[in-house]
N, C-alpha and C positions, 0 to 999 in steps of 0.2 A: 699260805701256811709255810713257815720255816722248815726245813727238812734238816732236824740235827739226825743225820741216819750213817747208816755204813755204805757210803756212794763206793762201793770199791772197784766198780766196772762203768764210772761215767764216761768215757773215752772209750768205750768198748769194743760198739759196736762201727766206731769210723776209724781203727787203729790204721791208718798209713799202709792201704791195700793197695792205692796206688801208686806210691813214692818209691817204685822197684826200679828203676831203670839201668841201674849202674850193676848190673848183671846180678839178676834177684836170683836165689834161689827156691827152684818150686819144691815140692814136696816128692817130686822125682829123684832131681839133682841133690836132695836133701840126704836121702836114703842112699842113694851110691855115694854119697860124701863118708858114708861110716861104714865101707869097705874097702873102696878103693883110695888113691894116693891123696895126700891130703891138700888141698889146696893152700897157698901162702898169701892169699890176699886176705886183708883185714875187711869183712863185712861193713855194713854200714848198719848206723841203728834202726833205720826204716827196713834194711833185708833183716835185722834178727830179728825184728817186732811181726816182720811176716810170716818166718817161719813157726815162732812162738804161735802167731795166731791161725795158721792153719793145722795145727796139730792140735791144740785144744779144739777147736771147732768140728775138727776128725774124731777124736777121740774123748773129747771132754774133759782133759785134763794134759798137765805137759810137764814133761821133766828134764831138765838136765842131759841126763843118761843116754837119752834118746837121740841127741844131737851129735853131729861133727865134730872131732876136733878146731875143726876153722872155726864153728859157729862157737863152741863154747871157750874157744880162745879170744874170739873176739869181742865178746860180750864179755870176758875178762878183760881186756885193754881199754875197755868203755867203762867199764866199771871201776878205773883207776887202780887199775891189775892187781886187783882186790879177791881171792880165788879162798873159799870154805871150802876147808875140806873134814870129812868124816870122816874120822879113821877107826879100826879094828875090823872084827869080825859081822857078816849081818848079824840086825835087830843089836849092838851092843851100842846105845846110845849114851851109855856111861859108865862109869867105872866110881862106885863108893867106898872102893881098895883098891892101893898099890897092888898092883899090878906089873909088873916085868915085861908081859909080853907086850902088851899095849903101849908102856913105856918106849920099850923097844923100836917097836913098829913106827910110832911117831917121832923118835930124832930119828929113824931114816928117812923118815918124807921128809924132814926138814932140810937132813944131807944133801940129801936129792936134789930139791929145790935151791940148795944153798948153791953147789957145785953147779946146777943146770945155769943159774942167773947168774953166777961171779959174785953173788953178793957178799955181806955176812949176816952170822945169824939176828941182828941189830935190826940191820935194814928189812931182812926177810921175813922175818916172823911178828907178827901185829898182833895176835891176839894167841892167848892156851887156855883154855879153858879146864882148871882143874878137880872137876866132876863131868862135867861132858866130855867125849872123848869126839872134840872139834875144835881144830886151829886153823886160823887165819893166816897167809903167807899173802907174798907180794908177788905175785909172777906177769912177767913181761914178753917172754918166749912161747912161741907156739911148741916149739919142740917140748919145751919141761913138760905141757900138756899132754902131749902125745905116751912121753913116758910113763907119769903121774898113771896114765888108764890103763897100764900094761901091770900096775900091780895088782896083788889078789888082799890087801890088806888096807884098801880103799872104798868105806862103803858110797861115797858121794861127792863131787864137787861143783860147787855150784858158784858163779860170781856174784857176792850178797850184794856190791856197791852198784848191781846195773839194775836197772827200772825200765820195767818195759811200759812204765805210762807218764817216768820222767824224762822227755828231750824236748828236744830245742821246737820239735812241734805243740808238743803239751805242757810246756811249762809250769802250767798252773794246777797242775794234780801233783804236788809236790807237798803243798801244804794247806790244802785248803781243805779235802775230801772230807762230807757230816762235821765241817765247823762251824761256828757261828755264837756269834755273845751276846745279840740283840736279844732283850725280854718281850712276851709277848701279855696283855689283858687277856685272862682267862675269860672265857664265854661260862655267865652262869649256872647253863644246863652240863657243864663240864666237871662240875666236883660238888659236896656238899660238904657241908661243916660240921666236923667232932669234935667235941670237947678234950682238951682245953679252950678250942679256937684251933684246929688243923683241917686243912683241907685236903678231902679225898677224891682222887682221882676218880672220874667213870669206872675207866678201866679196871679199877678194884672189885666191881660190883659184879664184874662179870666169873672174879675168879674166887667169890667169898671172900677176899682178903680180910674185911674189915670183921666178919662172922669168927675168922680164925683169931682171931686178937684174945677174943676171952679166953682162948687156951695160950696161944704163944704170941710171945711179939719179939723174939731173936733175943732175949737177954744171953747173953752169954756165950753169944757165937761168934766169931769174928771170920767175916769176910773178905779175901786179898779183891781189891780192883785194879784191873792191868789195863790200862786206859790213855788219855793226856793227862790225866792228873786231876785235881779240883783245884777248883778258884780259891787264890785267897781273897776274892772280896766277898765270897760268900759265907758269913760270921757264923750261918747253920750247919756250915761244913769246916768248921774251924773252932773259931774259941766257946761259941756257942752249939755245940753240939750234945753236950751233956745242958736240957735245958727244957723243962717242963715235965713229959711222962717218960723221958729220953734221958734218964741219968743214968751215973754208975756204969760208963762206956766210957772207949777211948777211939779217938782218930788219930790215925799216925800216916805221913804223910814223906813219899820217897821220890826221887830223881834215878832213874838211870838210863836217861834220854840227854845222846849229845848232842848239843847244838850248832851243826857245823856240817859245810859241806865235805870236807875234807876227812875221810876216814881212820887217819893216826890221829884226828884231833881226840883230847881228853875234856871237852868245856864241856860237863855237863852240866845240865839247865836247870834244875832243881827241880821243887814237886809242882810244882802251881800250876794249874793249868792254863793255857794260853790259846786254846781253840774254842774249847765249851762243851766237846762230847761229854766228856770224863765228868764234868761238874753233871750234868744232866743226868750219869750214870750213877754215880754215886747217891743224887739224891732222890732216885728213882730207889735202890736198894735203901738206905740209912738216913733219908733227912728227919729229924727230931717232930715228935709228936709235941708241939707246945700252944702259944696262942696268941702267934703273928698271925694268924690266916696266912698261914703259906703252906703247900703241898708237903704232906708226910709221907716218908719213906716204907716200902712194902715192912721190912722187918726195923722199925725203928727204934729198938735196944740190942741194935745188934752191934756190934763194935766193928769199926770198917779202918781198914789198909789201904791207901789210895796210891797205885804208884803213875807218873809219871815215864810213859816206858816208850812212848809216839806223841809224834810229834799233830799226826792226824788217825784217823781207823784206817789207812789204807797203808801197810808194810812194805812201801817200796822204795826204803834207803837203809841204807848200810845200818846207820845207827839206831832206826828205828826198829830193824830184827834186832839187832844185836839187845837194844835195851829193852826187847820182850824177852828175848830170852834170858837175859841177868834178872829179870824180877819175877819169872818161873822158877829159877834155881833158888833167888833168895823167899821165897814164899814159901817154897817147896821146904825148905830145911827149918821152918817155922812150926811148931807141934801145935803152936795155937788155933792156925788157922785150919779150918775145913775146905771152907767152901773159895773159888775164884772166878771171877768172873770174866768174860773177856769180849768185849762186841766192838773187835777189834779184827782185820783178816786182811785177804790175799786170794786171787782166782786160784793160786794151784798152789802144792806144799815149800815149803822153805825149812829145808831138813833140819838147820839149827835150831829152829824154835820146835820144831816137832820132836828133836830129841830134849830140849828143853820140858814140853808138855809131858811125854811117858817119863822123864825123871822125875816131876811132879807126880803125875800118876800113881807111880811106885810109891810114894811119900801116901798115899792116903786122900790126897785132895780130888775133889767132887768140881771139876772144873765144866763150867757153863762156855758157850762159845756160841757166836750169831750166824744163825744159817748161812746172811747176806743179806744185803741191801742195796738198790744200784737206782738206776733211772728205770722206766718204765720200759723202755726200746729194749735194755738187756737184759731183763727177766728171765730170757731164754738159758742161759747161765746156772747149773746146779748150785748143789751146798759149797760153801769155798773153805777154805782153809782158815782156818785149824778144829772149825767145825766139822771138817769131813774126816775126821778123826774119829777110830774108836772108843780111845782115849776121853774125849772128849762127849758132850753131851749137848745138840744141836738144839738152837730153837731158833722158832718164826713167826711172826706177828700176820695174824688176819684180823679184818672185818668185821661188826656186830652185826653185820647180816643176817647172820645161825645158817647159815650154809658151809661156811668154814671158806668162803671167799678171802683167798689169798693179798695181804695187802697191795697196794700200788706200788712199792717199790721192792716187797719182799721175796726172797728166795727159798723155794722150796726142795725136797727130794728124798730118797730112801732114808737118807744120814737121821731125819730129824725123830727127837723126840717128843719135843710138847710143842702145842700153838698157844700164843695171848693174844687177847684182842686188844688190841691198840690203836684200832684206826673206827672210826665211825663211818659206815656205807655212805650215807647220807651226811647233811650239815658240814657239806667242804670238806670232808675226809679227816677232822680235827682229829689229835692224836693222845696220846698220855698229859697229864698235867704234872711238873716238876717244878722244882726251887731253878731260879734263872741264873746267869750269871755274877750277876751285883747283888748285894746285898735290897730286901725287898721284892726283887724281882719274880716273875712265873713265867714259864715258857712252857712250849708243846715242845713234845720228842716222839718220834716215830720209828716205823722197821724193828727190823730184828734185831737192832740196836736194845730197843726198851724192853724189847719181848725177855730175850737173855735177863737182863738187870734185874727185873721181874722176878723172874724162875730162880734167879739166886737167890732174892730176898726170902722167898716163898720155902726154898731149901734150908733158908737159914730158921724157919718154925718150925719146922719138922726137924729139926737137928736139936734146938731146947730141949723142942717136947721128948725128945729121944735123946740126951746127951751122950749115950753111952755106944748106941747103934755108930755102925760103919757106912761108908760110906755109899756099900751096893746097898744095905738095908733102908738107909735113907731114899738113894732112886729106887728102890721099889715098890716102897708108899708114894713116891710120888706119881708113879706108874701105875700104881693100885688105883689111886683116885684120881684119874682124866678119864673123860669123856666116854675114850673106845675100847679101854683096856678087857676083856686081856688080847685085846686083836690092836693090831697096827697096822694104820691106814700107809700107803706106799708114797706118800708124801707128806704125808702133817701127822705123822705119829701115831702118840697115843690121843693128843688133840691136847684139847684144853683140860688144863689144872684144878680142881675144886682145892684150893688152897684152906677150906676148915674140913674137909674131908680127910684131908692129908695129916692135919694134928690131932684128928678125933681120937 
């Protein structure tokens, strides 16, 4: 069975525990690292992948903040002295007015930085963000670091260009993480057929999907996808998408995914998708009701926004935050849109795209986010990022067992909201049924990946059926009608969705 899933911890559990020897630092010499004098040697990426992973493993989570100036100096020089920084006051993740002070505060880090490296402002400054209140500088100096932490008008800096699951050991979790283009023959106990000619997932039957239809089917609602993008060879996600029960919609289709190793590069890659998540997502939320016999989308009149913003679901290159976080802020300043989806992550926060998501937030948007999805060995592993957000609204995919048995590769925890079922106990663990990559095609899609896309779709009928409700008043029918409500289970929510209970 293909796993197009959110692999975001497949390296996880064997991250380079051994590869210390060039004077590792434990979690002893870690912690006197960030009081006493600072050390000038340049870490290795096997010692900061160690430290990174002993403090998650301690604590369950890991930041920045916590570390050394060495460590997070040098995990800026690895990262092609590539340094975020968050600037103003806490919690001000953005600024939707000039503002003076903020202004302010930000040419002088830039000063700072400019005078610390010799540079100029040309070479030093990469990115400004002008609604986020985060810029990108170049820094090559441990000391600029050291000063940079002394002020009181920095909420964060983090090095976006470093990966702790892309080096010279792991090469291949760079772009590959839940890809895959190969179609698969659906197994006949996996869907039946509705008129026109569409085929419905298992998985619908469990949540009424197909009961809610006679009330809504998403006319009118349009949903952002922040994903790899969709296929263009798939005509049902393109020119055919207005086409059978599925008219009177539009698909709009964006790039703000660089293609390039190199962090000042501008080559961005367009909307197409090029892995397969994003196609599988999309046609999970919006494939057309027609009568190819091919798998229909949960909410299929509902008008979908596909961006291309990653390169794979796993957020660990420069350009791949960066262009989640460009297509939060451009979704976010969209009145059209509601709802976004995102089964897209990262083990621990990545402040730009998290001030990204509360700027969205503030805009009104009902943002979906996937608990996690990893190999079976990492399970151990909470809700991850940007699902572990308040902000945000967590989901996980179980089992048709009726136990609420957690899938094979899914993540669970406090953070979550709702569960789908997406994986069958039995019968090879077979998953959701979707439109495949090439035109014609069907494939299976699994994890928390599909659970999300789901719950979007699902949010997008209760949003018809209510066009007027807000955004809490929509998650609160949706919360009204799952399984455990008005109690919440301490890892799968309020449970599973009755999706016609939710438009009644």
């Amino acid at each position: 069975m293909k796993k197009l899933q959110l692999v975001v911890l497949a390296a996880f559990a064997i991250i380079v525990i051994g590869c210390t020897k060039d004077n590792p630092l434990t979690e002893e010499t870690q912690e006197t690292n960030l009081t006493s004098e600072t050390s000038q040697e340049l870490l290795t990426i096997p010692q900061i992948n160690k430290i990174i992973d002993e403090q998650l493993r301690r604590t369950g989570d890991f930041s920045w903040d916590k570390t050394s100036d060495q460590v997070l100096w040098s995990a800026t020089v690895h990262g092609s002295g590539i340094l975020t920084i968050g600037y103003g006051e806490k919690g001000e993740s953005f600024s939707t007015e000039k503002n003076a002070r903020l202004t302010d505060s930000k040419n002088a880090i830039i000063s700072e930085v400019i005078s610390m490296e010799k540079g100029s402002r040309k070479e030093t400054l990469f990115e400004d963000d002008d609604v986020l209140n985060v810029i990108d500088v170049q820094v090559k100096s441990l000391k600029t670091i050291t000063e940079l932490r002394k002020r009181n008008d920095i909420r964060y800096m983090e090095p976006n260009a470093y990966s702790f699951f892309y080096s010279e050991q792991y090469p291949q979790n760079r772009s590959s993480s839940g890809c895959g283009k190969d179609g698969q023959t659906l197994n006949n106990n996996d869907y039946r057929t509705v008129a026109p000619g569409s085929l419905v997932s298992w998985t619908y039957d469990e949540h009424n999907i197909e009961q809610a239809w006679s009330y809504s089917t998403g006319s009118g609602v349009t949903v952002g996808l922040i994903d790899t993008g969709v296929s263009q060879s798939q005509p049902l996600l393109g020119s055919n998408f207005n086409d059978g029960y599925s008219t009177g919609r539009t698909i709009q289709k964006y790039g703000t995914f660089i293609d390039s190793a190199w962090p000042w590069s501008n080559n961005y890659d367009g909307p197409h998708d090029k892995c397969g998540h994003g196609t599988s997502m999309g046609s999970t939320i919006a494939s057309p009701r027609n009568n190819d016999n091919l798998p229909v989308g949960v909410a299929y009149n509902s008008n979908l926004i596909a961006y291309r913003a990653t390169e794979d679901v796993l957020l660990n290159d420069y350009h791949e935050r960066k262009g989640v976080k460009d297509a939060l802020r451009q979704l976010a300043d969209r009145s059209d849109v509601k709802i976004i989806s995102m089964s897209i992550g990262y083990p621990w926060s990545i402040n730009n795209v998290k001030d990204a998501v509360r700027y969205a937030h503030s805009r009104g948007k009902l943002i979906f986010a996937a608990g996690g999805t990893s190999l079976d060995f990492t399970n151990w592993y909470p809700v991850i990022f940007p699902a572990s957000m308040s902000e945000t609204v967590a989901v996980t995919g179980i089992t048709d067992d009726g136990t609420y048995e957690q899938c094979d590769t899914c993540h669970d925890g406090s953070e979550i909201e709702f569960t789908i079922v997406m994986q069958r106990a039995n019968d090879n663990g077979r998953t959701s049924a979707v439109l495949g990559f090439y035109n014609g095609d069907t494939d299976y899609v699994g994890g928390s990946s599909v659970a999300t896309a789901t719950t979007a779709g699902i949010a997008a009928l209760v949003w018809e059926r209510h066009p007027t409700w807000s955004r809490s008043q929509v998650l609160n029918k949706m919360r009204q009608s799952s399984e455990f409500y008005p109690n919440k289970d301490s890892t799968k929510g309020y449970g599973n969705i009755d999706a016609l209970q939710a438009v009644q």
